[in-house]
VODODO-956561 format. One record per atom (N, C-alpha, C): residue in one letter; x, y, z. Coordinates in steps of 0.001 Angstrom, whole numbers, padded with zeros to 6 digits, always signed. Atoms other than C-alpha are relative to their C-alpha. Layout:
// VODODO-956561
AXYZ/...
This chain:
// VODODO-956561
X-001221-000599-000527/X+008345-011270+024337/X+000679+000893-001021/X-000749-000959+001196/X+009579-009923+021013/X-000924+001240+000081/X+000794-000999-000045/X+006768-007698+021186/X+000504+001348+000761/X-000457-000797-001537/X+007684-006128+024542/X+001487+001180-000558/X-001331-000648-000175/X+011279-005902+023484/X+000406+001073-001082/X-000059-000699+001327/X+010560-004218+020177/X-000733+001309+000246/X+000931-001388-000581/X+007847-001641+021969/X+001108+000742+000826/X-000607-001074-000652/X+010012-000867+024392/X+001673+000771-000585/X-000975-001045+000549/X+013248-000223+022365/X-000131+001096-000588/X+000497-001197+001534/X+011058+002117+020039/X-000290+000974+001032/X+000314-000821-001021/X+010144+003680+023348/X+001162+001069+000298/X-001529-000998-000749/X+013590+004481+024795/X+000690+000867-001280/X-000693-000595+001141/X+014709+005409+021512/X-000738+001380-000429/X+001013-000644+000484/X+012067+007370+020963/X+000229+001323+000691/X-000254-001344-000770/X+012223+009722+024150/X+001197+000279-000248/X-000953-000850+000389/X+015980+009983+023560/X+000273+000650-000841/X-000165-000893+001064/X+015775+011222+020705/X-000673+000871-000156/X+000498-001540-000072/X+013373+013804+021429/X+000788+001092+000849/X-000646-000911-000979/X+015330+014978+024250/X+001048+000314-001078/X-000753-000435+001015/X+018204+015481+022003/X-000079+000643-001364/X+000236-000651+000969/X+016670+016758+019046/X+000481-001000-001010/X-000949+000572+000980/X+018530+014555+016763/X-000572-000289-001196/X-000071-000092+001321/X+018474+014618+013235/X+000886+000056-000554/X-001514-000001+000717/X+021261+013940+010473/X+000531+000974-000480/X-000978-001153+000442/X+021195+017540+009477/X+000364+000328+001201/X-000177-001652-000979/X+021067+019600+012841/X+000783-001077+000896/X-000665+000896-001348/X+023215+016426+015375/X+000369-001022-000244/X-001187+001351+000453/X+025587+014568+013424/X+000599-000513+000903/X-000784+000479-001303/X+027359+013754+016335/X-000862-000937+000633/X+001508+000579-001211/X+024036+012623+018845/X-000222-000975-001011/X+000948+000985+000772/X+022839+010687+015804/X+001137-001175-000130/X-001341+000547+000526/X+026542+008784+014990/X-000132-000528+001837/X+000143+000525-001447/X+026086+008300+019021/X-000894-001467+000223/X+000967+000668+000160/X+022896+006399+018851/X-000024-000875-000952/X+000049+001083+001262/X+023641+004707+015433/X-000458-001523+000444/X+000006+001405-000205/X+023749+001166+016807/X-001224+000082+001149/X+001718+000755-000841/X+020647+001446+019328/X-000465+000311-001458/X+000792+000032+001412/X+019143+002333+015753/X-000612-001228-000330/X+000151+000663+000432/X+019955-000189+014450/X-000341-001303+000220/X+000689+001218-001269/X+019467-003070+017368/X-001883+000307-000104/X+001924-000435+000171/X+015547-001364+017206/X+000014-000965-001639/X+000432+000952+001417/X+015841-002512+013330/X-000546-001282+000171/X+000146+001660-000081/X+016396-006035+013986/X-001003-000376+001276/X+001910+001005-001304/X+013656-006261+017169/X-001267+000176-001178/X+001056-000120+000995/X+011247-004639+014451/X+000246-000511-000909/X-000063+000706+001061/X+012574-007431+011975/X-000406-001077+000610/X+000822+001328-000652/X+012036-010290+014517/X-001501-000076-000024/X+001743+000067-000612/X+008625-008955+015644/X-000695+000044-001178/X+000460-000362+001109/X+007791-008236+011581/X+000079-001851-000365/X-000355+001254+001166/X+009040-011941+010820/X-001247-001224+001197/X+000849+000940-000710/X+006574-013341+013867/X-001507+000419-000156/X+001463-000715+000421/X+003367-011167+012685/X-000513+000071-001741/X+000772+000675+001516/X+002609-012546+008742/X-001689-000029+000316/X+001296-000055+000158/X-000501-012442+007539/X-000441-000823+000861/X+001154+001415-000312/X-003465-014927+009195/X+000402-000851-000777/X+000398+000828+001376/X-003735-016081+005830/X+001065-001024+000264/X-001664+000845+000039/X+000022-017523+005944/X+000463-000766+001015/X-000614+000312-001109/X+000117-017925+009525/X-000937-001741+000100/X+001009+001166+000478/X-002793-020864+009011/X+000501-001117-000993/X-000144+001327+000794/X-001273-022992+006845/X+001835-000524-000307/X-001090+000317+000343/X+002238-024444+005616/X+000103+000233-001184/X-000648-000548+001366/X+004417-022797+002583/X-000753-000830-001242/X+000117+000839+001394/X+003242-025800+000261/X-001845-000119+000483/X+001523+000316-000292/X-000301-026025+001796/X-001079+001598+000239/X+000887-001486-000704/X-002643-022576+001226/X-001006-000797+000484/X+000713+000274-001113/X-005218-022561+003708/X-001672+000196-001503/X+001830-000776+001250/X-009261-022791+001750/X-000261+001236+000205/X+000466-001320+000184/X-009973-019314+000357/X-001744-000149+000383/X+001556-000546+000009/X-013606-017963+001041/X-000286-000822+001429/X+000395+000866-001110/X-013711-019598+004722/X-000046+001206+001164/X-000497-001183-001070/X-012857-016502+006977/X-001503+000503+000156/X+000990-001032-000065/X-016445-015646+008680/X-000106+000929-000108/X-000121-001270-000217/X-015406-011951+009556/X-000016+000248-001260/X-000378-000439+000803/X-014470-011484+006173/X-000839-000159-001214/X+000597+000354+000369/X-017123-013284+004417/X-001469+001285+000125/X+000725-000980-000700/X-019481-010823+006352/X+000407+001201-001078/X-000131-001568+000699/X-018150-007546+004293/X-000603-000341-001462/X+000605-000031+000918/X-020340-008829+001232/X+001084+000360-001393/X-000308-000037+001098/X-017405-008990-000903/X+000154-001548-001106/X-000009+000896+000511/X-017969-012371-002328/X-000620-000206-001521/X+000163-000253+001423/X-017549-012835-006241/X-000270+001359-000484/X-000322-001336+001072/X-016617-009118-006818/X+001210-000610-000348/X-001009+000181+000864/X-014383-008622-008990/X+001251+001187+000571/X-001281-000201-000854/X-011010-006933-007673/X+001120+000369-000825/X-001640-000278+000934/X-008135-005376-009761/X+000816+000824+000775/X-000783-000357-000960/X-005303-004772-007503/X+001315+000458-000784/X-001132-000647+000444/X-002517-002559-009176/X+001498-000641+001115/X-000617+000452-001219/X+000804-003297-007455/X-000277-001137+001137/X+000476+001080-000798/X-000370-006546-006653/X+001003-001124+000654/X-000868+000881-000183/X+002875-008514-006843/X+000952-000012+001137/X-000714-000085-001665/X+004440-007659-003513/X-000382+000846+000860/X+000210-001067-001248/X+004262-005765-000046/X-001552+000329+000139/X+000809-000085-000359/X+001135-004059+000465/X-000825-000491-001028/X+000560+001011+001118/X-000557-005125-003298/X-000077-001644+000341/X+000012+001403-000110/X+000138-008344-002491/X-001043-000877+001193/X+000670+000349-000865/X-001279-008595+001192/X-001582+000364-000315/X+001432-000153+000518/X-004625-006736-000455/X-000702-001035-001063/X+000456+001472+000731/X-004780-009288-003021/X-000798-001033+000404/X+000377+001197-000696/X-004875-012133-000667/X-001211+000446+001545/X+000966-000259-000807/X-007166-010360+001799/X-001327-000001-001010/X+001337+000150+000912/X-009687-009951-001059/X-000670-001177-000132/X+000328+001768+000122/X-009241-013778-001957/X-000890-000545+001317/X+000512+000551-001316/X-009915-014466+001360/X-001916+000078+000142/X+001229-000603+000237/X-013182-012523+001366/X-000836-000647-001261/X+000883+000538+000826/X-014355-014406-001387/X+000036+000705-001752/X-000127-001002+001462/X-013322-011873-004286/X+000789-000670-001154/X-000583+000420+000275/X-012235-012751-007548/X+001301+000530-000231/X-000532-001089+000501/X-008868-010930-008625/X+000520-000108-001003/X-000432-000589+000896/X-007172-009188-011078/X+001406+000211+001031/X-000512-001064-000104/X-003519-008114-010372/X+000927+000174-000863/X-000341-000744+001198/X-001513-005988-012374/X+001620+000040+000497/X-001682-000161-000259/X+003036-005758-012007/X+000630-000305-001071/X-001238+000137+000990/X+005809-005518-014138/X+000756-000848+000204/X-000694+001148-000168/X+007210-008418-012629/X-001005-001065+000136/X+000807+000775+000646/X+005926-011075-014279/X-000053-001199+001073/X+000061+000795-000915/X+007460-013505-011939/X-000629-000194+001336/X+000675-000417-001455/X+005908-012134-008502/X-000963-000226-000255/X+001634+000489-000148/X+002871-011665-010168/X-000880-001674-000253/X+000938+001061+000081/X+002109-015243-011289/X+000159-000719+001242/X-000431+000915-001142/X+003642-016593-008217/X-001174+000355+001204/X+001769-000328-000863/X+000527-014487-006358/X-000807-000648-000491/X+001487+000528+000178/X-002219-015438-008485/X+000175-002012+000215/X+000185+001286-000319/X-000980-019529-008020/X-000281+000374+001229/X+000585+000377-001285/X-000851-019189-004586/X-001645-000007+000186/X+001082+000165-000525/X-004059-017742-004369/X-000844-001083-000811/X+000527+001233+000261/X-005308-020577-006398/X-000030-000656+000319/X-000124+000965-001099/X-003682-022877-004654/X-000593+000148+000988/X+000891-000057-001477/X-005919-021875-001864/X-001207+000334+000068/X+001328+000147+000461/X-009086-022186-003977/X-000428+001495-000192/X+000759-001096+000616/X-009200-018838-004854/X+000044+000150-001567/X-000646-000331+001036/X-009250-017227-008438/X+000536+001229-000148/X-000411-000660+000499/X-007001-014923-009838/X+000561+000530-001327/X-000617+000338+001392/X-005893-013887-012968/X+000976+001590+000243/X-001367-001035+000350/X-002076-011620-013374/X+000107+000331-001501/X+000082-000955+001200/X-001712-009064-016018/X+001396+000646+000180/X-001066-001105-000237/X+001559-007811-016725/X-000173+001201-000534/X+000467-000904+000265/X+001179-004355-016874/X+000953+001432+000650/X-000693-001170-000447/X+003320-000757-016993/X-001467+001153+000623/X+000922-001014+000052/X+000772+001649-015283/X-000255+001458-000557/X-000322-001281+000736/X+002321+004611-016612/X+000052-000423-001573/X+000233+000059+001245/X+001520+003370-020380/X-001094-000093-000054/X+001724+000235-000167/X-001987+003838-021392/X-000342-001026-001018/X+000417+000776+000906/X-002141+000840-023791/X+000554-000914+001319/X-000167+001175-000993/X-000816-001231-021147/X-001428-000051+000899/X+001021+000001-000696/X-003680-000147-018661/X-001629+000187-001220/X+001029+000217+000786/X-006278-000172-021215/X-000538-001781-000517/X-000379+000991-000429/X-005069-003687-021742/X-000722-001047+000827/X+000379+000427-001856/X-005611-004346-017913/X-001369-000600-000446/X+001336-000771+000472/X-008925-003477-018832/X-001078-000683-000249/X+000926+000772+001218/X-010135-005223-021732/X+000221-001679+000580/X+000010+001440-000456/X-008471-009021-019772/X-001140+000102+001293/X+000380+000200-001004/X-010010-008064-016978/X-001921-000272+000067/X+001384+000256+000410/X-013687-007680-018515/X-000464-000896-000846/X-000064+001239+000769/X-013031-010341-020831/X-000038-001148+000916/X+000026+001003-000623/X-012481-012612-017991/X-000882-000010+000893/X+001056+000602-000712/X-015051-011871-015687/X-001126+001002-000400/X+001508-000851+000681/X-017562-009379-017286/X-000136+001123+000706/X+000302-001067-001027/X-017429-006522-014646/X+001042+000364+000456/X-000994-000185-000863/X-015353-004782-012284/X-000454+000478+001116/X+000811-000735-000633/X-016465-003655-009430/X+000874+000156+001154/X-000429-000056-000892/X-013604-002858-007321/X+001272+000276-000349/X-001150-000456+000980/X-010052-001155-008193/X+000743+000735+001318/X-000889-000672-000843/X-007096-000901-005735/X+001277+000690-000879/X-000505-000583+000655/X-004980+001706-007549/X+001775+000017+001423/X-001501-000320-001049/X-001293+000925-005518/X+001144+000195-000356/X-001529+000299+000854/X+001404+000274-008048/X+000579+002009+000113/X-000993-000803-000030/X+004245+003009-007145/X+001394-000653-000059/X-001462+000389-000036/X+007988+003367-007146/X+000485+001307+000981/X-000740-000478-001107/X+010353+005087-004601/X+001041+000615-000479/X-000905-000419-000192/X+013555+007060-004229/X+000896+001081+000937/X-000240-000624-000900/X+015512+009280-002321/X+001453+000844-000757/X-001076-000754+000740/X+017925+012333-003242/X-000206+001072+000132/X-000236-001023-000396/X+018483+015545-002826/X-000649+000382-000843/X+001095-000311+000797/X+015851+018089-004249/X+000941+000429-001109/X-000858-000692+001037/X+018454+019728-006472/X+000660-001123-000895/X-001010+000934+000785/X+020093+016482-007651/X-000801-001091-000479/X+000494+000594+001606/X+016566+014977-009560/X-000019+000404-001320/X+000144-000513+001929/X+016910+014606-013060/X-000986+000138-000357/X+000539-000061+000844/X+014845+015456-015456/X-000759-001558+000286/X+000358+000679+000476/X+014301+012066-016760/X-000799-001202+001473/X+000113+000485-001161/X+014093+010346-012866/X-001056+000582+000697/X+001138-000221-000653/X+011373+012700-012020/X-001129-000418-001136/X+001251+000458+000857/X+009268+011989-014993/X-000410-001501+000432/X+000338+000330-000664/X+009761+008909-013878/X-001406-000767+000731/X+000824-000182-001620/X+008151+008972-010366/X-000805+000141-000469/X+001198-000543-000143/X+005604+010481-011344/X-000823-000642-001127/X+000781+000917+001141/X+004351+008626-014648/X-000740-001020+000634/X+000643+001360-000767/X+004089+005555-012166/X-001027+000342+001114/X+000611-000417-001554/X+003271+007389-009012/X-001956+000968-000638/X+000801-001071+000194/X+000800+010016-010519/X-000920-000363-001118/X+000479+000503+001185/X+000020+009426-014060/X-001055-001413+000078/X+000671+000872+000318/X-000564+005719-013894/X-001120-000448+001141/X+001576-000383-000809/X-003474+006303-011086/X-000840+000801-000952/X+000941-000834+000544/X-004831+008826-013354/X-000534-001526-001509/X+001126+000610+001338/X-005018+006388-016365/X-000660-001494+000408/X+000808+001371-000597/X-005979+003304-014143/X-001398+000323+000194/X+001240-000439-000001/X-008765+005382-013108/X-000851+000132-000529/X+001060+000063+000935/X-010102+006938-016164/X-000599-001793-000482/X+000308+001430+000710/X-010267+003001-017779/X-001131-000752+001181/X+001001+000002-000820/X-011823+002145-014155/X-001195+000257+000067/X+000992-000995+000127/X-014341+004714-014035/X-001004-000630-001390/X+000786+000596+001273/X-015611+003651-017666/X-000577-001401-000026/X+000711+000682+000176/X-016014+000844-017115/X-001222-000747+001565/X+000833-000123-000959/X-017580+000936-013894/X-001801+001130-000521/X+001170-000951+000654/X-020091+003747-015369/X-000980-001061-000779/X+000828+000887+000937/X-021367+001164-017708/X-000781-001445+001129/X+000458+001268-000516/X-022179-001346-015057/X-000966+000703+001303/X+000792-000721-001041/X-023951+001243-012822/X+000854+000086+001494/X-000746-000319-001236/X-020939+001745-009666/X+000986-000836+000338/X-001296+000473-000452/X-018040+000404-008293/X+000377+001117+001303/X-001002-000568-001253/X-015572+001427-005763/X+001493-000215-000296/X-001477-000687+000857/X-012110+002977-006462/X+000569+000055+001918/X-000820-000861-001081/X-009295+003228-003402/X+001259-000184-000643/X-001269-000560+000771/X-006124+004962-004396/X+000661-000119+001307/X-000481-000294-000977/X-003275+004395-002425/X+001600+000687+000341/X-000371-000978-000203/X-001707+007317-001343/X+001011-000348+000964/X-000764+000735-000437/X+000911+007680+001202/X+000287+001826+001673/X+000081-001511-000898/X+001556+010411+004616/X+000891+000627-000941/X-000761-001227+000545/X+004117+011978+002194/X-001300+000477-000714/X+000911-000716+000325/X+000618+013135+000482/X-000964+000756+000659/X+000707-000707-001019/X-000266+014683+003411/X+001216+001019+000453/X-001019-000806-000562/X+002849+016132+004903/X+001347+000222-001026/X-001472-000472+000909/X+006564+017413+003166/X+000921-001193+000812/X-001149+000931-000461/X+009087+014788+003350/X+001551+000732-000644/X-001439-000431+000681/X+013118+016131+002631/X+000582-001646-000837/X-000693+001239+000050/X+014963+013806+000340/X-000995-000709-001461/X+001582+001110+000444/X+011457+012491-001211/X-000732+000901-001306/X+000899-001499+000531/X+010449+015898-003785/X-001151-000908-000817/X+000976+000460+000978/X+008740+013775-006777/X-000604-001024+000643/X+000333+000853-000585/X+007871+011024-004936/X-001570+000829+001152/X+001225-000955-000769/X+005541+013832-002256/X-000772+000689-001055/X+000832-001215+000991/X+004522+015835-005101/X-001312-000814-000574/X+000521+001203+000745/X+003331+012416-007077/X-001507-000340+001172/X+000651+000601-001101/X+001329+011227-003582/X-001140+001102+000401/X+000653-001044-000117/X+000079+014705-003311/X-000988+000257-001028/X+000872+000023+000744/X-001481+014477-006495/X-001108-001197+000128/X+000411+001331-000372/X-002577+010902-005909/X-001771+000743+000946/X+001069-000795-000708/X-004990+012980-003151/X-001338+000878-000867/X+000732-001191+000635/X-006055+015484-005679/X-001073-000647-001151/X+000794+000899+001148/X-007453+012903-008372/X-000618-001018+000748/X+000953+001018-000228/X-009413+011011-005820/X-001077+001491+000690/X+000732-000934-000174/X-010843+014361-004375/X-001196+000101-001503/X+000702-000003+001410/X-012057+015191-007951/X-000566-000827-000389/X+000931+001058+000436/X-013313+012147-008919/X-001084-000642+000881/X+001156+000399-001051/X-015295+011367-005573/X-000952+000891-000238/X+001293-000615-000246/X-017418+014196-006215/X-000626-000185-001223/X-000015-000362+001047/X-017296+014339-010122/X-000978-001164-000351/X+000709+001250+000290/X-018976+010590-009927/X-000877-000465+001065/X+000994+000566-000663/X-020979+010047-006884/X-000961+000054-000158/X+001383+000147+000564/X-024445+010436-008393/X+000221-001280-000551/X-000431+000740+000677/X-022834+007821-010515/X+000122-001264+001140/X+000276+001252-000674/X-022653+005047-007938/X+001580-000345+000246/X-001266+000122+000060/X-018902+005399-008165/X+000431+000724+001212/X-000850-000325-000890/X-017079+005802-004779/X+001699+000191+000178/X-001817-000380+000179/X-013297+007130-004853/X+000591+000264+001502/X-000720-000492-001154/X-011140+007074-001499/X+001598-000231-000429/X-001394+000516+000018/X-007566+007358-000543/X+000561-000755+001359/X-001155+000254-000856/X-005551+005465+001937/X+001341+000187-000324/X-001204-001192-000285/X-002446+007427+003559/X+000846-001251+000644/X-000984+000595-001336/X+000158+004731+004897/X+000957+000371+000700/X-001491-000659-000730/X+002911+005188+007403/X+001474-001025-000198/X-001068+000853+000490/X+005648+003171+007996/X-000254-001271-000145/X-000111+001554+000198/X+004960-000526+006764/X+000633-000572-000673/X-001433+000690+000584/X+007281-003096+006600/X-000700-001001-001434/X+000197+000486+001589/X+007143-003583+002740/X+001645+000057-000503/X-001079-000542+000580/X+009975-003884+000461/X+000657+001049-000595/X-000078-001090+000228/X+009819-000642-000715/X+000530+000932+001223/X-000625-000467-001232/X+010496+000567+003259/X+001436-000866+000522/X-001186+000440+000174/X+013243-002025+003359/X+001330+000385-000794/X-000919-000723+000559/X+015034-000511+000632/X+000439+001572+000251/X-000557-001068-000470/X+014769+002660+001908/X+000508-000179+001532/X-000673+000281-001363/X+016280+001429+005294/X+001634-000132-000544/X-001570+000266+000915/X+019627-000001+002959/X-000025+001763-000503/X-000167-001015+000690/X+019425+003469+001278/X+000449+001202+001683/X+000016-000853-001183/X+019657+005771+004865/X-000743-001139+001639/X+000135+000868-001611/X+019102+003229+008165/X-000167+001046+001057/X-000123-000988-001517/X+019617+006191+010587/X-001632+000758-000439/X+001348-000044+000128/X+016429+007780+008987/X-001393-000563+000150/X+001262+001167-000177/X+014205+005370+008390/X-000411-000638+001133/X+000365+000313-001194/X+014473+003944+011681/X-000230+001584+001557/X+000885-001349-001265/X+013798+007628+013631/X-001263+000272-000297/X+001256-000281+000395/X+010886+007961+011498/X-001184-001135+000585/X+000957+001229-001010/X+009588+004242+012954/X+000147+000376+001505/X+000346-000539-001301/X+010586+005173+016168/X-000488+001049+000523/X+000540-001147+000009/X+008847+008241+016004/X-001448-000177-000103/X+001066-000035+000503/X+005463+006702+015248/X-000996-000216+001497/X+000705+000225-000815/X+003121+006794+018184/X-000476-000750+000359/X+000893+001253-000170/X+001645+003680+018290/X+001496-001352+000443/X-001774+000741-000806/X+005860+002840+018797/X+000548-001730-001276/X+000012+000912+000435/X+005795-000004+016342/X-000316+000377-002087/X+000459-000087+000979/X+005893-000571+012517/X-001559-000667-000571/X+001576+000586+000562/X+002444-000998+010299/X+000706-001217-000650/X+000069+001449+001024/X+001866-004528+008570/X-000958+000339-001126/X+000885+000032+001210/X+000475-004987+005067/X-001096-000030+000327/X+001515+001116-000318/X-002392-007103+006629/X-000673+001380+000438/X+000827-000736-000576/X-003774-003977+008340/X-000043+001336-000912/X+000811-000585+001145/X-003857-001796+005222/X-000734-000958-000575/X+000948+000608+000527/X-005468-004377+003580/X-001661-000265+000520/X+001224-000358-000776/X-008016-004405+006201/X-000573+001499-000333/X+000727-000995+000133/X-008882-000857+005629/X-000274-000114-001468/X+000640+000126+001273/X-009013-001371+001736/X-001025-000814-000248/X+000735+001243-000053/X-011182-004556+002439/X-001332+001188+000348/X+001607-001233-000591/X-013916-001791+004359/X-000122+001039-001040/X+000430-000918+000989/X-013793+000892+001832/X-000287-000610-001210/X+000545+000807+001612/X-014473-001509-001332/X-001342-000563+000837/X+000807+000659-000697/X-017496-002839+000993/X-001204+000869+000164/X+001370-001090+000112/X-021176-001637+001467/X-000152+000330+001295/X-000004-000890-001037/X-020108-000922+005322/X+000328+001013-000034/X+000007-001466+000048/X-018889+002459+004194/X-000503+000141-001378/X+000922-000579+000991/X-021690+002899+001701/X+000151+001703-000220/X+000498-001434-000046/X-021757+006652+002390/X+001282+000488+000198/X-001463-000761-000046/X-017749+007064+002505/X+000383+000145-001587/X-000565+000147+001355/X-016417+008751-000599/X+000860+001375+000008/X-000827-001271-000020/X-013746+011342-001055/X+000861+000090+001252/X-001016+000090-001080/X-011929+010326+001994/X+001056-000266+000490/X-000871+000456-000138/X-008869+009824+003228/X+000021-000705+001433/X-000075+001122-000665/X-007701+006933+005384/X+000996-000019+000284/X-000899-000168+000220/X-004724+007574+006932/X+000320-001397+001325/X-000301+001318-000825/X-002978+004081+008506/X+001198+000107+000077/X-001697-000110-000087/X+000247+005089+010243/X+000332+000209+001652/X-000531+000108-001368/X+000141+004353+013867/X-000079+001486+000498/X-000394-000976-000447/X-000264+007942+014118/X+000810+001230+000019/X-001013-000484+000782/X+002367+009344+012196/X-000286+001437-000548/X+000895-000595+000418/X+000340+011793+010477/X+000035+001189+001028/X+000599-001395-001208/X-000624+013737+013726/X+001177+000277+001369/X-000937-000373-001090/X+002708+013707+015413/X+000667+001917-000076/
């Protein structure tokens, strides 16, 4: 029933607001009209977000994880005892890729600046017979990700699998980033993909292949207002998996990107507190009428680290209900 009531508010909301045009620059008025169906849509797409948790979670009780490596379907994608270094592992979508890996039988690696999130992932997934091992780690420092690197081959001898996700967010007028606020963005957003990679790459080269997915975002596809370093960053994100998919596939080394849309992460939560009237036209705007879940990027990162897209490399993956091609 939440389902229903959450499709169809995104519906009605949806056509009215095409008929009207509305937007906060061009129909301050129409939009200040609508504010509160907005925001009533929020809270159906918070109910229906708080009744759709992972499998993983939905299977077991808070104090009881469910046994890792049991999931036939998942068992099936031949990722059992790779090895797994998940950037941005400690919450939102990092986090749900994590535990989809575990699931699958993988061991992991993940990498956050919050020390607390991240060990509180790798117990769980212990607690649920998987292994993990947390690395605190700035991605935008290259002794930090070098680091990564050296625990991560120290602890299990290989790598053979590298979700590049760790970003950061903001919102502001193009004229009113600083200096120091776009460097920034982009150290985390841009940079620390580039030096996760190179360290990746090396040590994948030495072990004869791996598989790299970078994850990118539709602002690296399309212009967002509001968003400059943050699109520019995502845009590059694109450009350094292009280059490296071709630069290494003789090499056994596969590079993709996944493009997300709107999924309810904390990172889309805060930008809801930051502008609400936005954020929720952009969900109700998404064709598929509904926000994305972690769990179903993680599903597409689960297939591109996998030898069912053996022959995918240099691609993008864009998971946004549609968003993309509106």
């Amino acid at each position: 029933m939440k389902a229903d009531l959450a499709a169809q508010c995104s519906y009605r909301l949806h056509i009215r607001l095409l008929s009207l045009e509305v937007n906060s620059a061009r129909c301050p008025k129409s939009l200040s009209q609508y504010s509160s169906r907005i925001l009533q849509c929020q809270q159906d797409y918070s109910c229906l977000a708080a009744s759709e948790r992972l499998t993983f979670r939905n299977t077991r009780k808070a104090c009881e994880p469910r046994k890792l490596g049991t999931s036939g379907t998942l068992m099936n994608l031949g990722l059992s005892n790779k090895v797994v270094l998940v950037t941005g592992g400690s919450t939102g979508i990092g986090r749900a890729i994590a535990i989809a890996f575990a699931e699958a039988g993988a061991k992991l690696v993940i990498a956050a600046r919050n020390a607390d999130k991240g060990n509180e992932v790798a117990r769980f997934i212990g607690q649920a017979g998987g292994e993990c091992l947390y690395v605190k780690t700035d991605v935008s420092k290259s002794a930090d990700v070098s680091e990564l690197l050296r625990k991560t081959i120290d602890r299990y001898g290989r790598l053979d699998c590298a979700i590049n996700n760790a970003a950061v967010e903001g919102q502001k007028g193009f004229l009113d980033w600083t200096e120091a606020e776009w460097d920034e963005m982009v150290d985390i957003n841009l940079k620390g993909v580039w030096l996760c990679m190179k360290n990746e790459i090396t040590a994948m080269l030495e072990q004869g292949g791996g598989a790299i997915v970078n994850i990118s975002s539709v602002a690296g596809l399309i212009g967002f207002p509001l968003h400059a370093p943050y699109v520019a960053a995502k845009h590059g994100v694109m450009g350094l998996t292009k280059a490296a998919s071709v630069e290494f596939a003789k090499q056994g080394i596969r590079v993709n990107t996944i493009c997300p849309g709107t999924i309810l992460t904390p990172m889309l939560e805060q930008g809801f507190a930051n502008n609400r009237a936005n954020a929720e036209l952009a969900t109700a705007m998404t064709p598929m009428g509904r926000l994305g879940q972690p769990h179903e990027l993680a599903a597409a990162a689960l297939w591109l680290c996998s030898g069912q897209s053996s022959f995918v490399t240099g691609a993008t993956l864009s998971v946004d209900g549609g968003w993309s091609q509106h």
